[in-house]
C-alpha positions in Angstrom: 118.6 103.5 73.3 117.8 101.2 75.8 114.1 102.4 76.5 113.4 101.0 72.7 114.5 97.5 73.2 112.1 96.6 76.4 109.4 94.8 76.2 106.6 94.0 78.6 104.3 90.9 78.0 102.3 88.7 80.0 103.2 84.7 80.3 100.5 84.1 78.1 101.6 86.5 75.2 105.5 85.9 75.5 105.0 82.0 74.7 107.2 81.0 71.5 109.6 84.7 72.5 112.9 84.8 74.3 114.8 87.9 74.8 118.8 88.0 76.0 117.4 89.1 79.5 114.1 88.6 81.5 112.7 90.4 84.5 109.5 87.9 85.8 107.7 89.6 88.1 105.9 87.2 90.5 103.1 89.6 91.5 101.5 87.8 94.8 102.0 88.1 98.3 99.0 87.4 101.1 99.4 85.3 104.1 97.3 82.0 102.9 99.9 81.6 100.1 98.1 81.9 97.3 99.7 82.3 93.8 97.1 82.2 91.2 98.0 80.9 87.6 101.8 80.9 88.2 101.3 77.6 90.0 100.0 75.9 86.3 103.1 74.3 85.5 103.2 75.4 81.5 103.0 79.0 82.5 105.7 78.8 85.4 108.2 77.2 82.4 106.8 79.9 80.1 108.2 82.3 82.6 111.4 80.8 83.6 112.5 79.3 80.1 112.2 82.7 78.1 115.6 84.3 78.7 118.8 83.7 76.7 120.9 84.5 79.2 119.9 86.2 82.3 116.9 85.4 84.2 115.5 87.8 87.3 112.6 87.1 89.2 110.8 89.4 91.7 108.5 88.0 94.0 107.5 87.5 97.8 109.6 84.4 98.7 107.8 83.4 101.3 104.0 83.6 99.3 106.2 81.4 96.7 107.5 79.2 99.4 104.3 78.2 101.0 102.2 77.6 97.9 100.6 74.9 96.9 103.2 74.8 94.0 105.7 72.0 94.9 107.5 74.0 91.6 107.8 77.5 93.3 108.9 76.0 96.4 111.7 74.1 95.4 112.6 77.3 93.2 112.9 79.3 96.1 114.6 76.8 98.2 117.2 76.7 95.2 117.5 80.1 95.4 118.5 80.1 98.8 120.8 77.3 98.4 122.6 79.1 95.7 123.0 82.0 97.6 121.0 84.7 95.0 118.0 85.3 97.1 118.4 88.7 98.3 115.8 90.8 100.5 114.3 94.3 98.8 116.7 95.8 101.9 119.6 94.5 100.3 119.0 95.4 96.7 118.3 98.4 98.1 121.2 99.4 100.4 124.1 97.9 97.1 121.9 100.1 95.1 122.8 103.3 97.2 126.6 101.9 97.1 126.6 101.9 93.4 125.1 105.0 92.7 127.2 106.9 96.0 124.1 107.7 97.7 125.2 106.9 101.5 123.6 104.0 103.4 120.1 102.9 103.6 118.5 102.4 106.9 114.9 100.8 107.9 113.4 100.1 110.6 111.3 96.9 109.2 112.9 94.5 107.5 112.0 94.3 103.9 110.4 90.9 102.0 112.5 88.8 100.3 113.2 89.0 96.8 113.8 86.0 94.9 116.3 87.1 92.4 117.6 84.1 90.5 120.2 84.4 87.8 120.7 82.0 85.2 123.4 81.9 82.6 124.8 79.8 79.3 
């Protein structure tokens, strides 16, 4: 099954691994926009040069955006421009369309998700 194929590592411990699909999960979000050791340039390609063929990333866009990272931030703004940044509302609601489970309504808008796909 499915369950036996995933694996979960850290940057660090993935290095010299790919894997047909990766989920990076961009753990951050505070207001002074600090992103800890994802701004390190070898660890940032680590994370987004591991996947074969489909790469998702999950993160706060707008921590990412206003790091010090000149890296992160043009990833997001490509994101944007590419149309495939997509807020946790609107995962959320095409989610509850997929499965048939009605609409989704919220009263506070949700963070952005920067979900970036790449393919061969």
């Amino acid at each position: 099954g499915v369950a036996g194929e995933v694996r979960v590592h850290t940057v660090d411990s993935f290095q010299g691994s790919e894997a047909a699909v990766c989920v990076c999960s961009f753990v951050r979000s505070n207001r002074s926009a600090r992103v800890g050791f994802v701004k390190d340039f070898q660890r940032l390609n680590v994370a987004l040069t591991r996947a074969q063929h489909a790469l998702i990333s999950v993160g706060h866009a707008l921590t990412l955006e206003k790091s010090d990272s000149q890296d992160l931030k043009l990833m997001i703004q490509n994101a944007r421009q590419r149309g495939v940044l997509f807020s946790a509302l609107e995962i959320e609601k095409e989610l509850h369309i997929m499965l048939g489970n009605g609409s989704v309504s919220a009263s506070n808008p949700s963070p952005e998700l920067c979900t970036m796909e790449f393919k061969q």
